[in-house]
C-alpha positions as CSV (number, residue, x, y, z in Angstrom):
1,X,-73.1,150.6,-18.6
2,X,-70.9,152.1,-21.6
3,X,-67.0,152.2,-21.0
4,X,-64.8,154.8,-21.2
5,X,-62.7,155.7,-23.9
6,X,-59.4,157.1,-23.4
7,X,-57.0,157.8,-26.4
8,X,-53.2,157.0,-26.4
9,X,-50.6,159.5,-27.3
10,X,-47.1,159.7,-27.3
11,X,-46.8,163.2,-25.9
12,X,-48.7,166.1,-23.8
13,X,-51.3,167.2,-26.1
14,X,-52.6,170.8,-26.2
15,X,-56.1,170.0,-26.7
16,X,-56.7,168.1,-24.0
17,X,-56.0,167.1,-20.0
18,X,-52.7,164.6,-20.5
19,X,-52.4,161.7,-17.9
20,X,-48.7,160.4,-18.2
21,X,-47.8,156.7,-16.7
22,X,-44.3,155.4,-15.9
23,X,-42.4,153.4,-13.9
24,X,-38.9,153.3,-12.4
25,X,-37.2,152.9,-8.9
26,X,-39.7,150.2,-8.5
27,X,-42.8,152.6,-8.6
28,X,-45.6,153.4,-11.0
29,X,-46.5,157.0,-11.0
30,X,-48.9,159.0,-12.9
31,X,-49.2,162.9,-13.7
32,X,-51.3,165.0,-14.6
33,X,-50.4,168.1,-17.2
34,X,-53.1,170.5,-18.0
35,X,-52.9,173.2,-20.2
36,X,-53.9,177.1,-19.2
37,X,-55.7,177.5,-22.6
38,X,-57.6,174.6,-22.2
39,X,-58.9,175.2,-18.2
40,X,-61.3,178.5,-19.8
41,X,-59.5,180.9,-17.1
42,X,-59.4,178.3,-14.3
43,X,-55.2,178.2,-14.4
44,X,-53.2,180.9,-15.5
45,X,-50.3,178.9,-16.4
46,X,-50.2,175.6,-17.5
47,X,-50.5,172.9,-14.7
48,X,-48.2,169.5,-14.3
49,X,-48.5,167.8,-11.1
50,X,-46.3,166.2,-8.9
51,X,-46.1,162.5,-9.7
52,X,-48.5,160.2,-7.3
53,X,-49.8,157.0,-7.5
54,X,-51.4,155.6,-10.8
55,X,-54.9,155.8,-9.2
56,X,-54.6,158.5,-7.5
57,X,-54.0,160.5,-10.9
58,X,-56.2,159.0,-13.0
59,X,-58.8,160.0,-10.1
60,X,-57.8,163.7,-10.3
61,X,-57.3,163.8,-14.1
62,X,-61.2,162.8,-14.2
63,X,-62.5,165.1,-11.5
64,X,-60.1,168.2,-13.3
65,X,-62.0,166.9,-17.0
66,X,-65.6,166.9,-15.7
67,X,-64.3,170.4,-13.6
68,X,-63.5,171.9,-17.0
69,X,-65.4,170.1,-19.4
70,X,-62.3,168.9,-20.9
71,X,-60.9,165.6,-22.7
72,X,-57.9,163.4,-21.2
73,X,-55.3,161.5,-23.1
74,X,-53.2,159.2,-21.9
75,X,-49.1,159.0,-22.5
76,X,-48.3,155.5,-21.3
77,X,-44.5,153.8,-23.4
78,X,-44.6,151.4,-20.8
79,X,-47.9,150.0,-20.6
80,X,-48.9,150.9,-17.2
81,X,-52.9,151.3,-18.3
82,X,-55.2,149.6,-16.1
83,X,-58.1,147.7,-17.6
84,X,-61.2,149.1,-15.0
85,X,-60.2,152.6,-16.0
86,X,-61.8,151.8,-19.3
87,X,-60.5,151.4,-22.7
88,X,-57.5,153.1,-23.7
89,X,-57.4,153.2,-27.4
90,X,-54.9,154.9,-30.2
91,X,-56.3,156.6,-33.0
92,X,-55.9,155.6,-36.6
93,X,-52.7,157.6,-38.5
C-alpha cells in the first residue's frame, strides 16, 4: 500500500487545507485552517478550528480534503508529526 505524503511548511498556506501541531500546558493540539477560496463555495469565510487532539485533526483535515478535493500541509516547529499518518516531507528551496 503506498504512503501518504504530506508536505511541511512553516505557515498557513493559501493553496491548500493547513493542519497546524503544537504543544504547551502539557497538551498536543492540532488545528485545522481552511481557506474560503480553496473549499469551491463550500465556506464563505475562511475556516480555523478550535484546537483538538492531534488525531482528532489530522482525522478531520483528511475527511475536509477528500470533501473538497483539496491538498493538506502540515505546520509542525515542534515536531509533533506522527509516523502512521504517513510521511511528512519539506519541499526543496
Amino acid at each position: 500500500m503506498a504512503t501518504n505524503r504530506f508536505e511541511q511548511v512553516d505557515e498557513p498556506q493559501d493553496d491548500a487545507i493547513t493542519l497546524s501541531l503544537s504543544a504547551g500546558d502539557g497538551e498536543t493540539r492540532g488545528r485545522i485552517s481552511c481557506p474560503a477560496d480553496l473549499a469551491g463555495g463550500h465556506l464563505v469565510n475562511d475556516f480555523v478550528s478550535d484546537p483538538m487532539p492531534p488525531v482528532e485533526a489530522f482525522r478531520a483535515a483528511v475527511r475536509l480534503a477528500n470533501e473538497i478535493r483539496a491538498p493538506i500541509v502540515v505546520e509542525d516547529p515542534q515536531g509533533l508529526w506522527q509516523d502512521e499518518w504517513g510521511v511528512l516531507y519539506r519541499e526543496a528551496d
